[in-house]
C-alpha positions as CSV (number, residue, x, y, z in Angstrom):
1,X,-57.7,-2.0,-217.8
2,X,-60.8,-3.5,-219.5
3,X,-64.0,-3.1,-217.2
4,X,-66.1,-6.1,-216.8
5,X,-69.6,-6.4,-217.5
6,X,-72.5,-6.9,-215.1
7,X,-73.3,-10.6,-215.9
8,X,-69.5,-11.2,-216.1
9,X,-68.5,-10.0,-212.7
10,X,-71.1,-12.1,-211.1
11,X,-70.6,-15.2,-212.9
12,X,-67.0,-15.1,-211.2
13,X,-68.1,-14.3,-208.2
14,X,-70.3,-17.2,-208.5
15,X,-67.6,-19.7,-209.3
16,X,-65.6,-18.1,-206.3
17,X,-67.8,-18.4,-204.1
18,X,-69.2,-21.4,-203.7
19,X,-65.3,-22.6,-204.3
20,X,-62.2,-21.6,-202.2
21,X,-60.0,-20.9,-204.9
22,X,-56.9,-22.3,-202.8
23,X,-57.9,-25.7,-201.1
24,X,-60.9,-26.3,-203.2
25,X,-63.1,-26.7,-200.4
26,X,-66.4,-25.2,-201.1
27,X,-68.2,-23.3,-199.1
28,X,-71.4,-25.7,-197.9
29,X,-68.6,-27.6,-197.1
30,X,-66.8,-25.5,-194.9
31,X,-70.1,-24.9,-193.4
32,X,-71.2,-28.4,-192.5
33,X,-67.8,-28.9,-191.1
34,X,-67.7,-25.8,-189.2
35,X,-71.2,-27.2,-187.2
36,X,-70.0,-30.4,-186.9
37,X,-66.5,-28.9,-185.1
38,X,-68.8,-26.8,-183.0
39,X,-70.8,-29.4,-181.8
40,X,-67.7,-31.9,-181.4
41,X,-65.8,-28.9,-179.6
42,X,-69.3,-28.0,-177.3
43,X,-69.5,-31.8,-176.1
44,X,-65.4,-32.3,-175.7
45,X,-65.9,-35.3,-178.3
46,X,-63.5,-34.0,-180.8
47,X,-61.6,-37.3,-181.5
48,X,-64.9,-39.3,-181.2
49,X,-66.2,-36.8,-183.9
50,X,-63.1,-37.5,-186.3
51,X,-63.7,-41.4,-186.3
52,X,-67.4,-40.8,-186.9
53,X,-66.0,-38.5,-190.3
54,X,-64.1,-41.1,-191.3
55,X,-66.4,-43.7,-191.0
56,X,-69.2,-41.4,-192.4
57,X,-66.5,-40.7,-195.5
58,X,-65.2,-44.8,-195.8
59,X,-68.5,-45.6,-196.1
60,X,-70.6,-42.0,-198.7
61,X,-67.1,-42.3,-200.9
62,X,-67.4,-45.9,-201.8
63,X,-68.7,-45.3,-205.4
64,X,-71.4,-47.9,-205.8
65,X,-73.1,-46.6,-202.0
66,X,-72.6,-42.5,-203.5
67,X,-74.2,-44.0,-206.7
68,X,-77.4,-45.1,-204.7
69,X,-77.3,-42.6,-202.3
70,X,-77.2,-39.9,-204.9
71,X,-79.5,-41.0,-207.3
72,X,-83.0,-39.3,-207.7
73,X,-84.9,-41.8,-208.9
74,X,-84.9,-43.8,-205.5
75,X,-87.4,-42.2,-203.4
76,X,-85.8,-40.2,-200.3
77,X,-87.2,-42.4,-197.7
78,X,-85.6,-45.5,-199.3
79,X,-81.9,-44.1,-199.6
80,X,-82.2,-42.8,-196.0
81,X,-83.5,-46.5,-194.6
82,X,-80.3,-47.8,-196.4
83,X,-77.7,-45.9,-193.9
84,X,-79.9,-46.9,-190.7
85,X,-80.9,-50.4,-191.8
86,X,-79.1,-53.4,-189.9
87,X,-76.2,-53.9,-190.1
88,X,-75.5,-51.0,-188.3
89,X,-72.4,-49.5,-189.8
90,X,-72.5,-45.8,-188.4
91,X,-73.6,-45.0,-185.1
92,X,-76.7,-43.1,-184.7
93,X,-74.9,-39.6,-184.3
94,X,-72.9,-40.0,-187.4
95,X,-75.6,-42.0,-189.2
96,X,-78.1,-38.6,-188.7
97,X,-75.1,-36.8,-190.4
98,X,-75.0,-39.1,-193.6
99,X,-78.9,-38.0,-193.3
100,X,-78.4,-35.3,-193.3
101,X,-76.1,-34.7,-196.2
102,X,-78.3,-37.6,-198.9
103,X,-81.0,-35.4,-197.2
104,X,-79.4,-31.8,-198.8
105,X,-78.0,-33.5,-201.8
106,X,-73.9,-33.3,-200.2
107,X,-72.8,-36.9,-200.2
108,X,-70.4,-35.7,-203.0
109,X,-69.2,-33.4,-200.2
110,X,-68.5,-35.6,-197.2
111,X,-64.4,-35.8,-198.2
112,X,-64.1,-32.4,-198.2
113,X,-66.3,-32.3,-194.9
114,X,-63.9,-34.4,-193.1
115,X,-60.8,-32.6,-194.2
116,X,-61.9,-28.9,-193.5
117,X,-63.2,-30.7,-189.9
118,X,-59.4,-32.1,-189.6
119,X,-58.1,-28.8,-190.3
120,X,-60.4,-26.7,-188.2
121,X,-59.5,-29.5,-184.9
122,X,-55.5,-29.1,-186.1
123,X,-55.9,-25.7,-185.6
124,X,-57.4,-25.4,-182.2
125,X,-54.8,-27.9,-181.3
126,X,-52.0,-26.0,-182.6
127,X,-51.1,-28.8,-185.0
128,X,-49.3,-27.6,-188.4
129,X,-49.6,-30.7,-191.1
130,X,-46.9,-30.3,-194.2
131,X,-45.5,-32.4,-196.4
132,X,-41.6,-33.1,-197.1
133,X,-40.5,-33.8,-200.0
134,X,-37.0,-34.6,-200.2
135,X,-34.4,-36.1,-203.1
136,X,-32.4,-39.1,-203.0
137,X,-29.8,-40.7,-205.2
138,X,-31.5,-44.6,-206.3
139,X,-27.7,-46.2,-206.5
140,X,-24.5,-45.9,-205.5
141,X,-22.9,-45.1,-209.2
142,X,-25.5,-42.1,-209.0
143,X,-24.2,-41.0,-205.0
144,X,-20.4,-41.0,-206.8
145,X,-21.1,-38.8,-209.6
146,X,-23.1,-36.1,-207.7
147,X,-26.9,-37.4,-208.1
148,X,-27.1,-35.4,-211.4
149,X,-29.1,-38.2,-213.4
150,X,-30.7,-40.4,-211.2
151,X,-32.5,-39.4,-208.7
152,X,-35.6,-39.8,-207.1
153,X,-38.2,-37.3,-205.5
154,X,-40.6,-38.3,-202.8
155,X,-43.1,-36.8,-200.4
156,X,-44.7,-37.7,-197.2
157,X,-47.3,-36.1,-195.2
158,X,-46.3,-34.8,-191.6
């Protein structure tokens, strides 16, 4: 077995780490999730915290809004009057979180923000999410001759 050089073994570290190498999540991510489950959990606003997340993601994801609220040039205070300018579309706790993310440069972030948050509630509910995927014959010459050519695969989420 070849041993790795210095530089070489941190470079993958680096990559791993700030990237779960299973879900993709990274690991600010994870983090900004994890405070936001906390504080959801702490106040017994869980579900109230998973429409604020969606609304927070509808609105960071759109790619025009990301492009503004991403882009350097437009001064910090500007970008941040943008999310708590009329009309109001967030409500004040989840409009500080979308300032908080242009704020530390994670608006790119906020999908993977609300996902790990859905996971993390799931879990302290005891909720498993899968998907099914199952096959199915598209006619009824297919169904009499055993499915073999035509056939069709789909999935659903659970």
């Amino acid at each position: 077995m070849r041993k790795r050089g210095a530089q070489e073994a941190t470079t993958e570290q680096g990559r791993l780490g700030v990237e779960d190498p299973v879900t993709g999540t990274s690991r600010a991510a994870r983090r900004y999730a994890k405070a936001v489950f906390q504080l959801a959990e702490q106040d017994r606003q869980l579900g109230e915290w998973e429409r604020r997340l969606t609304a927070v993601r509808e609105l960071l994801s759109d790619p025009e809004v990301a492009a503004v609220l991403t882009n350097p040039t437009i001064p910090n205070d500007q970008r941040m009057a943008l999310i708590s300018a009329p009309p109001h579309l967030l409500d004040p706790e989840a409009t500080n979180l979308a300032k908080l993310l242009i704020e530390s440069n994670r608006v790119r972030d906020v999908a993977a923000i609300a996902e790990e948050f859905q996971r993390l509630a799931d879990e302290a509910a005891g909720r498993v999410r899968a998907t099914v995927t199952r096959m199915s014959c598209r006619s009824a010459s297919a169904r009499r001759s055993g499915c073999m050519s035509w056939w069709t695969l789909g999935s659903s989420a659970v």
